[in-house]
C-alpha positions as a Python dict, from the first residue, in 0.01 Angstrom:
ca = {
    (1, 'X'): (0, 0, 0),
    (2, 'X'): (-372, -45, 69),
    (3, 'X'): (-473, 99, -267),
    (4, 'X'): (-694, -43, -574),
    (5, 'X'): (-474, -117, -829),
    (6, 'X'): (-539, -73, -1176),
    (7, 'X'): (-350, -157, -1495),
    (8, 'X'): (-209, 179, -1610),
    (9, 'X'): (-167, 320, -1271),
    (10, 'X'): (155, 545, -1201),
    (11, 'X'): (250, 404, -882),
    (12, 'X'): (578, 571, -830),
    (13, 'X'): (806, 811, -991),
    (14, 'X'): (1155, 976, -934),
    (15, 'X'): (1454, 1062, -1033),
    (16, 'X'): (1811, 1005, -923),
    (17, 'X'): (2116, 1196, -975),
    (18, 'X'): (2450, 1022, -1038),
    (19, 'X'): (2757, 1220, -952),
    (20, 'X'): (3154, 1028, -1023),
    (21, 'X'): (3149, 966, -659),
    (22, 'X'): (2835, 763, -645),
    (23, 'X'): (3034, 563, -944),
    (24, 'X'): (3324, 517, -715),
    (25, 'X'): (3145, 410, -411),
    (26, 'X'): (2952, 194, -614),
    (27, 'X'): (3254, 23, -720),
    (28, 'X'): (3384, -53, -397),
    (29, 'X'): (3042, -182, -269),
    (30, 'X'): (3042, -410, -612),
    (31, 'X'): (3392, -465, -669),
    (32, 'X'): (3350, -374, -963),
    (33, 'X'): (3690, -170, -1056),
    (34, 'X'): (3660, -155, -1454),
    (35, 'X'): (3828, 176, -1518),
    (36, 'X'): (3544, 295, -1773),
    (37, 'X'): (3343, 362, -1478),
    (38, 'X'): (3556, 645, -1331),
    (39, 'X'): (3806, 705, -1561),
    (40, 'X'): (3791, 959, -1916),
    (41, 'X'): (4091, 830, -2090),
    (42, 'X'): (3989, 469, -2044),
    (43, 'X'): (3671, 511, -2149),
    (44, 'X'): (3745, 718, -2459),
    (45, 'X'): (4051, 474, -2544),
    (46, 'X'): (3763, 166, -2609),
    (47, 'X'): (3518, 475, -2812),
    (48, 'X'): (3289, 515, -2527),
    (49, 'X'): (3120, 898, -2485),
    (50, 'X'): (3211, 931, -2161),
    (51, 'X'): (3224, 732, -1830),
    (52, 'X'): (2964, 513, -1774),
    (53, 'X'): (2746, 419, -1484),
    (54, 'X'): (2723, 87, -1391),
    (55, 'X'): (2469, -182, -1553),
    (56, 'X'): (2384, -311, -1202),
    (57, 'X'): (2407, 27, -1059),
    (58, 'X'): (2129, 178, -1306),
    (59, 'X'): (1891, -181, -1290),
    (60, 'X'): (1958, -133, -896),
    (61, 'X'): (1784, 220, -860),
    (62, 'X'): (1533, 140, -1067),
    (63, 'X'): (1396, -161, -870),
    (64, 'X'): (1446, 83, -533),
    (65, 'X'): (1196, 282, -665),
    (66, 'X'): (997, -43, -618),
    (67, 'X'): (1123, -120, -276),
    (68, 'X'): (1008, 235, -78),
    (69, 'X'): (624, 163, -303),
    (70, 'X'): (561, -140, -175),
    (71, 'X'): (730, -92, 145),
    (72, 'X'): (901, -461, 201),
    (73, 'X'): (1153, -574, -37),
    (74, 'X'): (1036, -947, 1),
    (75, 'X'): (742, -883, -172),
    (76, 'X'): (943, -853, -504),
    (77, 'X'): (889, -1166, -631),
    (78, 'X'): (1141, -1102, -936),
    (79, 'X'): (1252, -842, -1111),
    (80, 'X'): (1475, -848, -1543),
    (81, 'X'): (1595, -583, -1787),
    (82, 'X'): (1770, -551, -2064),
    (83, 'X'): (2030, -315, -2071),
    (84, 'X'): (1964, -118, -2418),
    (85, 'X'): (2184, 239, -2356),
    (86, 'X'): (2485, 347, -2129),
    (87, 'X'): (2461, 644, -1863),
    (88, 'X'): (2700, 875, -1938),
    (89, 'X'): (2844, 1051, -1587),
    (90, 'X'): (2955, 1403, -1699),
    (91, 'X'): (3258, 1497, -1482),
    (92, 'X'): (3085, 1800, -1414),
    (93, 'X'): (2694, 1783, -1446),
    (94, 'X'): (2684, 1414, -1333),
    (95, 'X'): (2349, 1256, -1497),
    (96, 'X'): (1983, 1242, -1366),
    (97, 'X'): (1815, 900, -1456),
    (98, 'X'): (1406, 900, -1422),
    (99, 'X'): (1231, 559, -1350),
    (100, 'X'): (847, 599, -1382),
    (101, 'X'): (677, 289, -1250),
    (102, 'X'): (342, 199, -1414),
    (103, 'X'): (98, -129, -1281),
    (104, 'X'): (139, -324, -1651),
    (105, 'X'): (-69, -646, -1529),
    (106, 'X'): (-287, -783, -1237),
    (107, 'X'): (-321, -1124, -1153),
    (108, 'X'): (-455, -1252, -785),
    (109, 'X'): (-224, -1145, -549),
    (110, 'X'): (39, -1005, -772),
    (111, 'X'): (121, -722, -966),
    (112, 'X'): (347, -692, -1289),
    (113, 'X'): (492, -349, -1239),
    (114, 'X'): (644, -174, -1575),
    (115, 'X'): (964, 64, -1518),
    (116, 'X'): (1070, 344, -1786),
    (117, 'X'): (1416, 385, -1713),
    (118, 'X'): (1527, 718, -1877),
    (119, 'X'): (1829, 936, -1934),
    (120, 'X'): (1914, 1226, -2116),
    (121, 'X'): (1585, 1171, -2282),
    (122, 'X'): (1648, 767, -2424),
    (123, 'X'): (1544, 445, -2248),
    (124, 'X'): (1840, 271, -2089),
    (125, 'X'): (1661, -4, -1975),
    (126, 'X'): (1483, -167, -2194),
    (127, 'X'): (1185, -476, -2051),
    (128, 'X'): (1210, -341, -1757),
    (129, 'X'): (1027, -525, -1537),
    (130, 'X'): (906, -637, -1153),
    (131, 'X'): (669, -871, -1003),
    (132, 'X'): (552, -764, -672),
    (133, 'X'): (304, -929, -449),
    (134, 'X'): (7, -714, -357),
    (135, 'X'): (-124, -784, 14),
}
């Protein structure tokens, strides 16, 4: 990352696609076993739409987007959202969340980086954002 940064700069962009099984490994890895992320009836029984990706899952992708730009996780510095929509995992489909990462601030050594965290067309993160150090 030996670039000129400037504020409004796309620095990274992709997209990830969440199938049930991601949900379910995710869970083990978290220990997170709350049935609305893997199971239909459960979720539907509380009036969700559907099962739901994890919080943490979603805000983690997002900030690896960060990780493989700058190359060295310890030069996050820190990273918050706000969690403003669920991801819906479709049994079948699955669900494709886009983070689009855009240089919001420069100060010194350090970078304010913006995320747009997007599915099915609406922000699911909302204040999404990271402070990275820029060497």
């Amino acid at each position: 990352m030996s670039q000129t940064l400037n504020v409004g700069d796309v620095v990274a962009e992709r997209t990830v696609h969440l199938d049930r099984a991601a949900l379910v490994r995710y869970a083990g890895a978290s220990g997170d076993f709350n049935p609305i992320h893997y199971r239909d009836d459960v979720a539907a029984a509380v009036g969700l739409p559907g099962v739901l990706a994890h919080g943490m899952l979603t805000m983690g992708l997002a900030v690896q987007t960060i990780e493989e730009w700058v190359g060295d996780p310890g030069r996050i510095l820190d990273y918050g959202v706000r969690f403003t929509r669920p991801v819906v995992v479709d049994p079948d489909t699955g669900a494709d969340v886009t983070v689009r990462a855009v240089i919001g601030q420069m100060a010194d050594d350090v970078a304010r980086v913006d995320l747009t965290v997007t599915f099915d067309g609406a922000t699911v993160l909302g204040k999404a954002q990271v402070r990275v150090r820029i060497v």
